[in-house]
Structure formats: C-alpha cells, structure tokens
N, C-alpha and C positions, 0 to 999 in steps of 0.2 A: 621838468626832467631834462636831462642831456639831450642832445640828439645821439642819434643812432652812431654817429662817426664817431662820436669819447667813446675811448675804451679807459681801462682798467687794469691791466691784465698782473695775475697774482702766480709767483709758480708754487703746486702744490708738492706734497711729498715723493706724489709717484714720478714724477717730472712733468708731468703735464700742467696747463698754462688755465688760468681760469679770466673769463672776461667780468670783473665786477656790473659793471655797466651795462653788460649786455648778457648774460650769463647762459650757455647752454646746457642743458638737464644730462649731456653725457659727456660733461666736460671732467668730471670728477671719476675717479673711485670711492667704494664703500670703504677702504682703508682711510683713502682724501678727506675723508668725511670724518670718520672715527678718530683720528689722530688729531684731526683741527681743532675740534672739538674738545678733546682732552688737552687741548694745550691752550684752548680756549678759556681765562678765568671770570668768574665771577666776582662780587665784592671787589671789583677795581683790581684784585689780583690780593688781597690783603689777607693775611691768617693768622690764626693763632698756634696752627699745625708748621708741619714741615713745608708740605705743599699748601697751596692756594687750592679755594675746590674750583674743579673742572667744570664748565659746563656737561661736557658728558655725562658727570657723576650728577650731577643735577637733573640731567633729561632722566636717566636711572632713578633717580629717588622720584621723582612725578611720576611714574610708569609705575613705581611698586605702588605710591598710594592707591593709583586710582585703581589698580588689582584690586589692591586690600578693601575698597570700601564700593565697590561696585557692588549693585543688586543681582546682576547678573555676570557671567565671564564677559568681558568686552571681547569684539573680535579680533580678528589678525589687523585690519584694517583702522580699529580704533586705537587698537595697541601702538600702532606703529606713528599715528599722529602725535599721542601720548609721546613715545619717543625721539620724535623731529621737532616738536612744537619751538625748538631754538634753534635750528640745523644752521639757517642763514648767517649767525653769529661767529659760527668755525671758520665761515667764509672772509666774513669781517671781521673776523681778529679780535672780537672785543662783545662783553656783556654789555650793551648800551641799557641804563635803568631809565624806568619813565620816563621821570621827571626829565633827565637829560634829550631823549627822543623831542620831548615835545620843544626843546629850546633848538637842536638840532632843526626842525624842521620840516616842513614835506621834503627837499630834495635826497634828506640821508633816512627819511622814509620811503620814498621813491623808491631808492636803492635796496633796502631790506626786502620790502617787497617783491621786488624783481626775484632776486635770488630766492624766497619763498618759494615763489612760483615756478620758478627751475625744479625746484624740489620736491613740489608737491607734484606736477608732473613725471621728475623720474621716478616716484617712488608709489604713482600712483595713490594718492592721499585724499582721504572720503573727507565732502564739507562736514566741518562741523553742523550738528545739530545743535538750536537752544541749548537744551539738557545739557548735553555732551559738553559743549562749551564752557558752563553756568559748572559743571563738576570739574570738569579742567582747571579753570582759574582759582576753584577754592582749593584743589591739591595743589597748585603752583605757588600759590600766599601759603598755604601751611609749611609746604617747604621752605620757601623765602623766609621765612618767621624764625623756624626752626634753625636752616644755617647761619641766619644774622648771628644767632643767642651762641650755636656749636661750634661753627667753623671759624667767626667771624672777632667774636667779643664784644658784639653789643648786648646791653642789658634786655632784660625784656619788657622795661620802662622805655626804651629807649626805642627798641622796634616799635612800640605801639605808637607813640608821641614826635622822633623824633623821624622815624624810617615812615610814619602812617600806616603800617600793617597792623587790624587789627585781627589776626587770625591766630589759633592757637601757637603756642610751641611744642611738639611733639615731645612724649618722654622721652620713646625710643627710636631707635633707628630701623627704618624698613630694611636699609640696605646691608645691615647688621647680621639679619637674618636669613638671608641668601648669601653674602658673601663671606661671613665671618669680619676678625678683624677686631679694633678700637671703634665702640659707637664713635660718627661722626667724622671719622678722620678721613680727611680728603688723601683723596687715592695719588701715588705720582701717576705720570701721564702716560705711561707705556702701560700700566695695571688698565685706567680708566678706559683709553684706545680698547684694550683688548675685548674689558667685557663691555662697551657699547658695539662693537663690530661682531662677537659673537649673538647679541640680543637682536641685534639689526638685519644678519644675515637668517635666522632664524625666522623672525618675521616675515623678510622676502622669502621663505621661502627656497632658501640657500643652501648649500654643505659649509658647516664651520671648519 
C-alpha cells in the first residue's frame, strides 16, 4: 500500500475534493455519492439500451431482490448494506469485474478497500453475517446473470460458460415494479442519481 503522503485527490460534484488514497468518511455528499454512482457503468459501459446500466440501478435491483426473497423484513441497517455493497466504485470511476481485480492486484485492492471503509464508517454499516453474506452474493449473481442476458447482449449460454455465472436469469424485472418503465431498461443518470438518493436518504433516516 502507499504511504500516507500519495494522495489522489478526485473533485466531486458538489465541489468538494476526495483523497482516493486516503479517503475521509465526510469528505463526500449523499448527492457525491448518488450521482457517481449513476454515472458509474457496469458491463465495461456497454449496451444494448440507450444508456449503459448504472451501478446505482444495479445497487437498486440487489436491494429489491433481497426485499423480495427475504424470510424476514431486513432492517434499515441491512437494507442499507444491500444498497452500498459497490459504493466504493462511484468513487473509482469504474465497475472493476473479478477476474480483472485479481490481475489488478492487492495494491488496487488496497485501494477499494480503503474507500469501503470510509463508507462503511460514514454510513454506519452492520458486518455482514454468514447468512447475510451467503444471500447477498446469490442476489448479486442473479442480478449479474439477469443484466448480462437484458441490458448487456449476452446469451444465456454465454453467461453461464463464457461469463462463469451459473445462477438463474430472472423473467422479470424487480425494478419494473416499483418504478414502472421498459423491463430492464437502464435508467439515464439523472433518473438513477435520483431514486438511489431518495432510497439512501430514506434509509439514513433523512427528509427526501
């Protein structure tokens, strides 16, 4: 890892300066956040849409599954991991997949991490549990499956074999039925910004 003296430093929307390297948990807004985020893509930025999907709308569709198939209501506090679990990535500019992480390395893991933990700090963010985790990741492969085949153009031969997810493709869209809309169709970034900042402020506990 660096030392302490590398900075980074990023300007965000609201004008304020972010240190990548060294990251402080109130160096952002909840706007900074929502807006990176939706401008943040997925799939390398690639679509068969107008827009590219957002990571926002992505954090969004993992928040509806694990709604939809939970035994219980999750709480405020699970919800809210459900919708950061990629926060770091608005910050980075970019969906890094796996397989790329691991060629990348510890040092631009290093770095993610930091910034997690800026996050998980300001937003106050419960460890995952086993369980908690073990449901997470299969709602985040469902999604991944589902956008490759929706948003993306890959087959669903393709996701299984060539992408290695073997988790279902969903028929429908969760996000379909909360927001209305084209099943599937990635949001532009001022729509996605919007309703991840209203969901986010919600959860902390905010006026929208």
């Amino acid at each position: 890892m660096p030392s302490h003296s590398a900075r980074a430093w990023i300007r965000l929307p609201s004008g304020a300066a972010l240190d990548l390297i060294n990251p402080s948990p109130d160096a952002w807004t909840d706007e900074d956040l929502a807006l990176r985020l939706a401008r943040t893509y997925r799939w390398g930025g690639e679509s068969t849409w107008t827009w590219p999907l957002s990571v926002a709308q992505h954090s969004l569709l993992v928040l509806a599954l694990r709604r939809q198939w939970a035994e219980v209501p999750l709480t405020a506090g699970e919800e809210l991991a459900e919708l950061l679990h990629d926060a770091e990535e608005g910050f980075l500019g970019f969906d890094c997949i796996s397989p790329l992480k691991r060629v990348l390395g510890a040092p631009f893991q290093a770095v993610a991490e930091r910034l997690m933990q800026a996050i998980t700090t300001r937003y106050r963010l419960p460890d995952w549990t086993p369980d908690a985790y073990v449901q997470h990741k299969h709602a985040d492969s469902v999604a991944a499956a589902s956008e490759a085949v929706y948003c993306t153009g890959w087959s669903r031969d393709e996701v299984r074999e060539v992408l290695g997810i073997s988790h279902p493709v969903l028929d429908t869209d969760p996000l379909q039925v909360v927001y209305g809309g084209a099943a599937w169709e990635p949001w532009p970034s001022d729509v996605a910004a919007r309703r991840f900042l209203e969901e986010l402020l919600r959860l902390t506990g905010q006026d929208c």
